[in-house]
N, CA, C and O atoms as a GROMACS GRO file, in nm:
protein
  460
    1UNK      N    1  15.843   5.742  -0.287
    1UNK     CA    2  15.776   5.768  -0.162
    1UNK      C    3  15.867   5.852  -0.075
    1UNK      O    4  15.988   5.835  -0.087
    2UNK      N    5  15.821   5.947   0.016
    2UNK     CA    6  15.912   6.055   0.108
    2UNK      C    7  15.872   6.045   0.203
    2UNK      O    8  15.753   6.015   0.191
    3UNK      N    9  15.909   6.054   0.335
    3UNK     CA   10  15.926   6.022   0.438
    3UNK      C   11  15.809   6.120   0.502
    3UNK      O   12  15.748   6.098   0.606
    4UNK      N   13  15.796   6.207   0.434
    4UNK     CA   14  15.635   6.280   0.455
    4UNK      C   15  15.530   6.238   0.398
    4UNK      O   16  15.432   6.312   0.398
    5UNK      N   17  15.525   6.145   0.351
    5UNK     CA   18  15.398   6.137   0.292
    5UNK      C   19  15.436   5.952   0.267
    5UNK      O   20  15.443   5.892   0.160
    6UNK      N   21  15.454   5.902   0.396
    6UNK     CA   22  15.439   5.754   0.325
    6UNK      C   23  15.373   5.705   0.284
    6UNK      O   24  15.275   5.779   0.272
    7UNK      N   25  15.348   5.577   0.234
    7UNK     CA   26  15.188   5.518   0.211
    7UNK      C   27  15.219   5.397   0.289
    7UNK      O   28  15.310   5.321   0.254
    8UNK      N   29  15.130   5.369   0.419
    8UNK     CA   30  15.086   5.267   0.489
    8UNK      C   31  14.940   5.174   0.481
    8UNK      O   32  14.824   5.211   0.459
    9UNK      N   33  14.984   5.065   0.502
    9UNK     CA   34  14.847   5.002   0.449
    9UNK      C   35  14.788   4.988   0.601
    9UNK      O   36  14.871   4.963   0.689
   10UNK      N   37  14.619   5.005   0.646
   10UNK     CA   38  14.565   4.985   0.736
   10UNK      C   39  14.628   4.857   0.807
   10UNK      O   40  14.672   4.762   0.743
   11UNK      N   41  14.629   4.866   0.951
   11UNK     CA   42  14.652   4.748   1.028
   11UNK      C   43  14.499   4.656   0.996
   11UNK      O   44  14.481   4.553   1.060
   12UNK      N   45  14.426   4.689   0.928
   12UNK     CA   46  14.322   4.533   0.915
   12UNK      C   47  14.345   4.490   0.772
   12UNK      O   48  14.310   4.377   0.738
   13UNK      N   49  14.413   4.590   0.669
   13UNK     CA   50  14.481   4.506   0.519
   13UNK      C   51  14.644   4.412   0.554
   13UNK      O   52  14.693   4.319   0.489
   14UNK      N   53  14.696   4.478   0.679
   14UNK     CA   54  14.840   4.406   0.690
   14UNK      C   55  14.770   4.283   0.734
   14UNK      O   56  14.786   4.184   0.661
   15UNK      N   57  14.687   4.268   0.851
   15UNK     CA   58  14.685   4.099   0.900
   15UNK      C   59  14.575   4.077   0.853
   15UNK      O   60  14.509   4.017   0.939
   16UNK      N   61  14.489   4.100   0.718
   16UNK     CA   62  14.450   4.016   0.618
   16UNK      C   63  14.591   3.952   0.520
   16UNK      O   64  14.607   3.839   0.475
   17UNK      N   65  14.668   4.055   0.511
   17UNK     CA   66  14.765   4.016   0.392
   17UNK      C   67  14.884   3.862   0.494
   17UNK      O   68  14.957   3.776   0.446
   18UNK      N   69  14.860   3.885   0.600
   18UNK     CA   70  14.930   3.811   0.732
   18UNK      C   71  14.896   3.695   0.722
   18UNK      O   72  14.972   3.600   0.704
   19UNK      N   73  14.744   3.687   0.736
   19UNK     CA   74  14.666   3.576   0.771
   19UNK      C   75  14.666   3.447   0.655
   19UNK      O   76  14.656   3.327   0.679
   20UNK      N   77  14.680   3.516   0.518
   20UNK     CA   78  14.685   3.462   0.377
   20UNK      C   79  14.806   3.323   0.394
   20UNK      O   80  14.923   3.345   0.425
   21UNK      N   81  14.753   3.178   0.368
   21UNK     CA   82  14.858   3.108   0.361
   21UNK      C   83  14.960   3.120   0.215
   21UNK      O   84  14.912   3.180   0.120
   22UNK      N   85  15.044   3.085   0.207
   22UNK     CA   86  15.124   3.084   0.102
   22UNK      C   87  15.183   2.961   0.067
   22UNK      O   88  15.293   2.991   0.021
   23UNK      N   89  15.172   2.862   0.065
   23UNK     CA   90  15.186   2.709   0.043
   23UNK      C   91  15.276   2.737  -0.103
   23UNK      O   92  15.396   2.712  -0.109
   24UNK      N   93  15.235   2.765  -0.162
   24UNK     CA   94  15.290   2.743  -0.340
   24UNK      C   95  15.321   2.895  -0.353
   24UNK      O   96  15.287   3.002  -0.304
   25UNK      N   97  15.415   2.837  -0.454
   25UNK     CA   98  15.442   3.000  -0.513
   25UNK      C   99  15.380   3.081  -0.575
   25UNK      O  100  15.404   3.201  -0.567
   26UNK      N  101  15.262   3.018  -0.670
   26UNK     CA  102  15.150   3.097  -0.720
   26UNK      C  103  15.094   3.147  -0.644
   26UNK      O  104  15.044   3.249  -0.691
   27UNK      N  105  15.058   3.124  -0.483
   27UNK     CA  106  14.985   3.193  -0.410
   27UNK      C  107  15.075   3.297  -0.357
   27UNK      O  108  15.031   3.407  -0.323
   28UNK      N  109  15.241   3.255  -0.347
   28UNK     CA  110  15.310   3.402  -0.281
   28UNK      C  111  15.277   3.481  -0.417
   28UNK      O  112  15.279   3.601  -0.387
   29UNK      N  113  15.266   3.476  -0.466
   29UNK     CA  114  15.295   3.536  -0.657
   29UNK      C  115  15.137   3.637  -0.604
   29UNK      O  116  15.129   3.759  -0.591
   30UNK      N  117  15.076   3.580  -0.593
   30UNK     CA  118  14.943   3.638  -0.602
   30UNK      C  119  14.928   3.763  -0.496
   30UNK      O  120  14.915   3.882  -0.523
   31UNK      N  121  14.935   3.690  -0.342
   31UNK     CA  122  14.988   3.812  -0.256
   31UNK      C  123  15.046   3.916  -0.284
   31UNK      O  124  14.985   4.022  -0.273
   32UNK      N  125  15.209   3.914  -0.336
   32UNK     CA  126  15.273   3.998  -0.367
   32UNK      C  127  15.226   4.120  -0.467
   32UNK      O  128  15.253   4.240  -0.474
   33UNK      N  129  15.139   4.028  -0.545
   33UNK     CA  130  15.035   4.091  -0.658
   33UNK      C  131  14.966   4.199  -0.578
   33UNK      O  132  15.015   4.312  -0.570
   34UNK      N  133  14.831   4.158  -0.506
   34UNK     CA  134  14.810   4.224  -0.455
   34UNK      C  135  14.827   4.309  -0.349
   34UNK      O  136  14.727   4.378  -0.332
   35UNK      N  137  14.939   4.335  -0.252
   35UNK     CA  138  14.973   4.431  -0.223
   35UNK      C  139  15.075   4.514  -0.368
   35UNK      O  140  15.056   4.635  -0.358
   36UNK      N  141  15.119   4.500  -0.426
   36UNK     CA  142  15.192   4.561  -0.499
   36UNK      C  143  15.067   4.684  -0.573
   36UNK      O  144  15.081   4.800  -0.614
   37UNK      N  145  14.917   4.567  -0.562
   37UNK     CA  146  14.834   4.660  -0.667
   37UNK      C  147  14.729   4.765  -0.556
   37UNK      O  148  14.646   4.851  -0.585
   38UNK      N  149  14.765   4.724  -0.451
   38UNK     CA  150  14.688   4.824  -0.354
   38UNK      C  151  14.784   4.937  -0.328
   38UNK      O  152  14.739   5.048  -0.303
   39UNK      N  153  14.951   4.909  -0.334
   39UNK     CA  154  15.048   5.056  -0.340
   39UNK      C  155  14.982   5.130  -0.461
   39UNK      O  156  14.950   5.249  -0.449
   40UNK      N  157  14.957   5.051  -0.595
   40UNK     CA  158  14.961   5.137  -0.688
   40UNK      C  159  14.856   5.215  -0.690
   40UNK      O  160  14.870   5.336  -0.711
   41UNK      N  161  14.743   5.164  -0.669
   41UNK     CA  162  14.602   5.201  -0.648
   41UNK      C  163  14.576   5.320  -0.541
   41UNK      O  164  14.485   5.402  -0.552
   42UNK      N  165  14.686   5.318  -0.421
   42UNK     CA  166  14.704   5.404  -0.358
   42UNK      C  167  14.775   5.580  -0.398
   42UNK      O  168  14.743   5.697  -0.375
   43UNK      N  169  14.840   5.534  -0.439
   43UNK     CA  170  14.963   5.615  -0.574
   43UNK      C  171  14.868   5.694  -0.647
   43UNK      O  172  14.861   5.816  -0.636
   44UNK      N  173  14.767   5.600  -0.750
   44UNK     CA  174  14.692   5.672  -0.788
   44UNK      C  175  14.570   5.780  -0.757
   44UNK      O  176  14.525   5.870  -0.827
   45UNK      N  177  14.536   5.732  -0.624
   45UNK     CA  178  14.434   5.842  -0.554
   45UNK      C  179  14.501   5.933  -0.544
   45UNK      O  180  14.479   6.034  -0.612
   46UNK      N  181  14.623   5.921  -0.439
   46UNK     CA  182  14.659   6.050  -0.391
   46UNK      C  183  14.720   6.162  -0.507
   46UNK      O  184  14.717   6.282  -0.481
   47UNK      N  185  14.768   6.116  -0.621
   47UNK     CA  186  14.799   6.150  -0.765
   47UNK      C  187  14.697   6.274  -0.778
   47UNK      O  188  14.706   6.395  -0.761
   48UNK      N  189  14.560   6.156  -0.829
   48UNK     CA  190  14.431   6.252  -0.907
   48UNK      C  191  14.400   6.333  -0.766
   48UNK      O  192  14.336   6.430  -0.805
   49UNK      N  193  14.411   6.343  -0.627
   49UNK     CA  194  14.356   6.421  -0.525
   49UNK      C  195  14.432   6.501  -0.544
   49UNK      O  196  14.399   6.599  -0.477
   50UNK      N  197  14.572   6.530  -0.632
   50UNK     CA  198  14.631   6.672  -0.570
   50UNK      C  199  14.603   6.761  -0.717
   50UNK      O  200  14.610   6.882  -0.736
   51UNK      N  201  14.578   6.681  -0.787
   51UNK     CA  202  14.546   6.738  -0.971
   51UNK      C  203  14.466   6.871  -0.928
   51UNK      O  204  14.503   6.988  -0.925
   52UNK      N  205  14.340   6.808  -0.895
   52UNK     CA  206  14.234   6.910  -0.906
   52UNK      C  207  14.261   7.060  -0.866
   52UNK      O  208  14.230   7.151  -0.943
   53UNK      N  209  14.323   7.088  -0.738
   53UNK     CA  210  14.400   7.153  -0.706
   53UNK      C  211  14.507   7.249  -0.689
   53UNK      O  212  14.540   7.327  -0.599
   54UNK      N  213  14.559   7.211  -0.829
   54UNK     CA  214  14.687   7.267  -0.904
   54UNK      C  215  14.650   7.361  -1.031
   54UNK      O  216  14.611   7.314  -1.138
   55UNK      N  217  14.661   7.461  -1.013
   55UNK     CA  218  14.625   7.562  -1.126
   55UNK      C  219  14.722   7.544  -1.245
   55UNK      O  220  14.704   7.609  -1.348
   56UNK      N  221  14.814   7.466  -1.234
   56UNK     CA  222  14.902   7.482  -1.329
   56UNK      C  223  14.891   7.342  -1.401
   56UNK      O  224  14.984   7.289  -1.463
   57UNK      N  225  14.779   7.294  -1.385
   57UNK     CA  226  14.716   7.177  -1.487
   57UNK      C  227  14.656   7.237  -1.563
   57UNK      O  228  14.645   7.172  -1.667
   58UNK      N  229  14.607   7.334  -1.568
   58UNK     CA  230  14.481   7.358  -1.659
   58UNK      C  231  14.365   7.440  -1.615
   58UNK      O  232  14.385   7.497  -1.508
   59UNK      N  233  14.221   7.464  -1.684
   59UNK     CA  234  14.132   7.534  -1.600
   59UNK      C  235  14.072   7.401  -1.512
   59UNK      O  236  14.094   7.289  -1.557
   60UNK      N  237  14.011   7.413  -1.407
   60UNK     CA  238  13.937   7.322  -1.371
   60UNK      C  239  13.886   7.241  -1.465
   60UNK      O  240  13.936   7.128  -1.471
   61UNK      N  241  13.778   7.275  -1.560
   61UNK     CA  242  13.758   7.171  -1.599
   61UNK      C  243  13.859   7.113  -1.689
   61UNK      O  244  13.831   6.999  -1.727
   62UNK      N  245  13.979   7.168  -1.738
   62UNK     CA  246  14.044   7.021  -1.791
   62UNK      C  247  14.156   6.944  -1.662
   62UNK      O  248  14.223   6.841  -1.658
   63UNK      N  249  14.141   7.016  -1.603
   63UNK     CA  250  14.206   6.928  -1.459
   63UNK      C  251  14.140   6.786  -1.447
   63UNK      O  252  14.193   6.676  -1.461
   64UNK      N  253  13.979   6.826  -1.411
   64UNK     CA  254  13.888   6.705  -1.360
   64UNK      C  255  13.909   6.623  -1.530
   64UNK      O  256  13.970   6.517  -1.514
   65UNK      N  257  13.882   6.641  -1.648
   65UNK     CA  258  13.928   6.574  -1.731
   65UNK      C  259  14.078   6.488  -1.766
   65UNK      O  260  14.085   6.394  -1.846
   66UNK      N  261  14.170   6.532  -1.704
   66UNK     CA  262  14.276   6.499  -1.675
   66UNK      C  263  14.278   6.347  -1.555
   66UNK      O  264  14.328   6.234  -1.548
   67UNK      N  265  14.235   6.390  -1.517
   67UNK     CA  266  14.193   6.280  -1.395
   67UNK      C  267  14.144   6.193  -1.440
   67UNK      O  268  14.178   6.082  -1.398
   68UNK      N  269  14.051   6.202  -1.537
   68UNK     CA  270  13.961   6.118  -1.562
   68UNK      C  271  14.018   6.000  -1.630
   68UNK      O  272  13.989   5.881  -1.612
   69UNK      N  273  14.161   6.086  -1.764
   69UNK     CA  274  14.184   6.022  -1.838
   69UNK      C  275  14.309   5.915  -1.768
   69UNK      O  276  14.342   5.800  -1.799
   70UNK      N  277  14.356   6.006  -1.667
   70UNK     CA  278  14.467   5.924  -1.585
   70UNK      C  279  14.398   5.779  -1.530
   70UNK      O  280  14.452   5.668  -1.534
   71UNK      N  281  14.288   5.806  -1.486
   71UNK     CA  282  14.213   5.660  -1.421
   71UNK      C  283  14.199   5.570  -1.490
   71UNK      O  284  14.206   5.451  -1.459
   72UNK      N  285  14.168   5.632  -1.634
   72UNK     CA  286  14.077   5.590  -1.738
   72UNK      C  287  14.202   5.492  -1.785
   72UNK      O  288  14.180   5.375  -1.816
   73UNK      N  289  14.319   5.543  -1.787
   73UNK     CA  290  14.480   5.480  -1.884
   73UNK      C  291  14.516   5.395  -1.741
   73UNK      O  292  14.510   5.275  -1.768
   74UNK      N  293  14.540   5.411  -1.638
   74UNK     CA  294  14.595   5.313  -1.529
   74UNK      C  295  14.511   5.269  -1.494
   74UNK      O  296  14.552   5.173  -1.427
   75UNK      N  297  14.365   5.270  -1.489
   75UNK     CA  298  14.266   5.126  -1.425
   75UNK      C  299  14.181   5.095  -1.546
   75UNK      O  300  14.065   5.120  -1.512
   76UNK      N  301  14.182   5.068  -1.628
   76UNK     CA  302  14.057   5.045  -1.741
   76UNK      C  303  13.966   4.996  -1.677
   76UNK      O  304  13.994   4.923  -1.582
   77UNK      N  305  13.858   5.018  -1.704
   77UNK     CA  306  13.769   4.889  -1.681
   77UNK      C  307  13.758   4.767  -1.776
   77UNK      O  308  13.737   4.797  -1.894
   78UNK      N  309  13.770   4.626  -1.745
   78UNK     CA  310  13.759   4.522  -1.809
   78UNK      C  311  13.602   4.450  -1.795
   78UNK      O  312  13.496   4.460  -1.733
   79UNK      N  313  13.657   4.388  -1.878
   79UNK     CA  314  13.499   4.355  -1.938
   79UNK      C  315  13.470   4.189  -1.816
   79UNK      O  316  13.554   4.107  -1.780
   80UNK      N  317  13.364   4.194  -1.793
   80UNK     CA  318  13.325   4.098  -1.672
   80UNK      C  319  13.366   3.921  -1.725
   80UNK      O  320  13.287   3.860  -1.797
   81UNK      N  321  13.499   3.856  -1.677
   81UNK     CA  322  13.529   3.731  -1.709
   81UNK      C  323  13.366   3.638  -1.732
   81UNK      O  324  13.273   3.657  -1.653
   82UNK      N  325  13.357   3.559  -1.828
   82UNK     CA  326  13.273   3.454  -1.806
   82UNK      C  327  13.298   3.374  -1.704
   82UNK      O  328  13.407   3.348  -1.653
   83UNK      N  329  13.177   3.331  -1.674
   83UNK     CA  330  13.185   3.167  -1.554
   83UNK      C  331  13.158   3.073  -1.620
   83UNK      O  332  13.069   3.060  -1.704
   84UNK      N  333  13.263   2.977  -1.572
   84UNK     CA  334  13.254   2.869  -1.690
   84UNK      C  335  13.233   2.704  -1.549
   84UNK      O  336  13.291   2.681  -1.443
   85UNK      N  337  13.145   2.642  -1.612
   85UNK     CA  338  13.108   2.555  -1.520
   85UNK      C  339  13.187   2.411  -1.579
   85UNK      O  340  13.237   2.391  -1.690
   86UNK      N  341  13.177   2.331  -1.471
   86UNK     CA  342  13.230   2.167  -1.522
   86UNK      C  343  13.189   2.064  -1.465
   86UNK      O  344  13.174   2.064  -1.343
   87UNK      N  345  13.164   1.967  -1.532
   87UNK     CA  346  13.086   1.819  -1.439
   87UNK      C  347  13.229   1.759  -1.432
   87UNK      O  348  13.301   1.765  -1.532
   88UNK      N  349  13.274   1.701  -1.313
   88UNK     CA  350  13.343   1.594  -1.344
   88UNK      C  351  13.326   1.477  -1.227
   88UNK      O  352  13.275   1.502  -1.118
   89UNK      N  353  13.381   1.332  -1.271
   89UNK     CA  354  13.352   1.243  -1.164
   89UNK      C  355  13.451   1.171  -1.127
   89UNK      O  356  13.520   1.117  -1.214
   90UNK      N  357  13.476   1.156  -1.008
   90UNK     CA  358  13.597   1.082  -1.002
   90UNK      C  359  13.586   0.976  -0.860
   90UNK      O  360  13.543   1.012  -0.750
   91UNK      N  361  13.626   0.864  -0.890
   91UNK     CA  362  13.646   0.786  -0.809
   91UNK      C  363  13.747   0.746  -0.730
   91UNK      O  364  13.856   0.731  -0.786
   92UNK      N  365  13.739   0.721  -0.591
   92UNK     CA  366  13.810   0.635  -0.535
   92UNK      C  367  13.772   0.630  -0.333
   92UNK      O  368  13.665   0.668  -0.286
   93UNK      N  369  13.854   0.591  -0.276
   93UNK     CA  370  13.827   0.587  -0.148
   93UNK      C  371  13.824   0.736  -0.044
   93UNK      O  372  13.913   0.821  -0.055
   94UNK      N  373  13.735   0.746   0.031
   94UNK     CA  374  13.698   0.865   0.062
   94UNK      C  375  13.860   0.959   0.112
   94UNK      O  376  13.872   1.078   0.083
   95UNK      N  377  13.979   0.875   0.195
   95UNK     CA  378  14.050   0.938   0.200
   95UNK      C  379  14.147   1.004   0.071
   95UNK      O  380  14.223   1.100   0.089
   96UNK      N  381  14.130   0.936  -0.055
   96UNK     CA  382  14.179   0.992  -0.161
   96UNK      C  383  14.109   1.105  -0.204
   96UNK      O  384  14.170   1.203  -0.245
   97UNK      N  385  14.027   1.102  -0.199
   97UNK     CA  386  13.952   1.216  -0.199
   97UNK      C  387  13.951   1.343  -0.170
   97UNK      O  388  13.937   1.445  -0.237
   98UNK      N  389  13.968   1.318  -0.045
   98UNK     CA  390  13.961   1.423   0.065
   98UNK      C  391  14.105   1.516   0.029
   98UNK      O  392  14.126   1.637   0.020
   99UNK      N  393  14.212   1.360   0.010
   99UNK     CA  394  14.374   1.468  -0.007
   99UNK      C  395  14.355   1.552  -0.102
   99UNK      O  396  14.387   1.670  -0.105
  100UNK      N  397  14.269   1.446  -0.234
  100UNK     CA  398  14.234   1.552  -0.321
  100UNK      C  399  14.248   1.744  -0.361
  100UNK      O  400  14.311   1.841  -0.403
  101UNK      N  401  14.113   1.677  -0.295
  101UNK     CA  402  14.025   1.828  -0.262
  101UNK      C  403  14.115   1.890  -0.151
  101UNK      O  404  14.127   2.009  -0.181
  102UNK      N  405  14.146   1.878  -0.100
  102UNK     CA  406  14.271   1.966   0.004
  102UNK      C  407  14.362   2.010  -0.130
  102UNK      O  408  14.354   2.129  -0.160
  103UNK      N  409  14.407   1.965  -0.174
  103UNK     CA  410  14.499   1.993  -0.293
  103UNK      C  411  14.469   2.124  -0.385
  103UNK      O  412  14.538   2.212  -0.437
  104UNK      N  413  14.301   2.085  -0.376
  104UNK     CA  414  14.245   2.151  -0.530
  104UNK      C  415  14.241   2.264  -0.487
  104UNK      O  416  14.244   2.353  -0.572
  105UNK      N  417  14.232   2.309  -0.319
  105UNK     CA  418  14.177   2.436  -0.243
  105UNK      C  419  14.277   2.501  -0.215
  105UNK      O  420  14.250   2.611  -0.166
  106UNK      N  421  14.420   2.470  -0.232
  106UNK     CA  422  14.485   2.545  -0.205
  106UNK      C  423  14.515   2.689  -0.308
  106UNK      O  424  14.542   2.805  -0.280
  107UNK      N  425  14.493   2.607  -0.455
  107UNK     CA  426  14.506   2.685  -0.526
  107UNK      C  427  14.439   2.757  -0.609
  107UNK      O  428  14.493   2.835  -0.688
  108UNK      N  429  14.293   2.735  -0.596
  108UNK     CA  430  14.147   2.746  -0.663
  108UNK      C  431  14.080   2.760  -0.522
  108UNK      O  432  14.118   2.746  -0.406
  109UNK      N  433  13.936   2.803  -0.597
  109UNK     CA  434  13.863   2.803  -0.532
  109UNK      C  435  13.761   2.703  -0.594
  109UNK      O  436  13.753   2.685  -0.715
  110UNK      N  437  13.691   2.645  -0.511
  110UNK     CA  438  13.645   2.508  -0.564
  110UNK      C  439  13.486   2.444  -0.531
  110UNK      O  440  13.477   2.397  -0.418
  111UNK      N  441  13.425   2.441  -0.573
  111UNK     CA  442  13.272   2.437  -0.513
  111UNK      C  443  13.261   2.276  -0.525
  111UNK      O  444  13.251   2.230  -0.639
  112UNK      N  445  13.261   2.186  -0.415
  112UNK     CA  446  13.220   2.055  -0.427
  112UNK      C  447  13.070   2.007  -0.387
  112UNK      O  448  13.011   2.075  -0.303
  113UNK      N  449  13.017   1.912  -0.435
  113UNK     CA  450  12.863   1.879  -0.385
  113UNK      C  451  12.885   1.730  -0.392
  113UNK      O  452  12.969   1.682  -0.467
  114UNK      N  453  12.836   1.683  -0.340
  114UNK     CA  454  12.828   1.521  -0.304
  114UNK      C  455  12.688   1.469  -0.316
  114UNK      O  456  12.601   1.505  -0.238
  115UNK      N  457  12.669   1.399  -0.396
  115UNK     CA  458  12.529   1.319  -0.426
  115UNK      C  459  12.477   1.192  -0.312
  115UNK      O  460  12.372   1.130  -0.332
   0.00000   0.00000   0.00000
């Protein structure tokens, strides 16, 4: 990065990234993740924006092919995770519970329903 051309993240991605608790380390792990993958992601636009541009890639069209293949090798597209569902039951007194599920939310996301 050069002092001309930094890459700054919007003031509404910094105090989303702010606001994020970090309790466990898997969740700093994850943060760090994603800003690390919004620099790169950034990296990469401004990359393929100056390609097109540059005569000394190629003719246009293998420029825009160039691009393509750059996106194509640093972002693949992946194939859509399954959702995988689960019954489970568990007993005990409502405040056990509750610590529970405080527990389960920190690190998941967690859909509860109560009968």
């Amino acid at each position: 990065m050069t002092q001309e051309h930094p890459v700054i993240p919007p003031s509404e991605l910094l105090s989303k990234w702010r606001s994020k608790r970090c309790n466990t380390v898997a969740s700093f792990n994850a943060l760090l993740t994603e800003v690390a993958q919004w620099g790169a992601d950034e990296e990469l636009k401004r990359c393929c924006e100056l390609i097109p541009d540059d005569p000394c890639c190629g003719t246009k069209h293998q420029r825009k092919v160039l691009v393509m293949k750059i996106k194509g090798k640093r972002r693949p597209i992946l194939p859509a995770p399954k959702k995988l569902s689960m019954t489970l039951s568990i007993t005990g007194t409502e405040d056990e519970l509750e610590s529970l599920f405080q527990k389960l939310s920190y690190d998941r996301e967690v859909s509860i329903q109560f009968r």
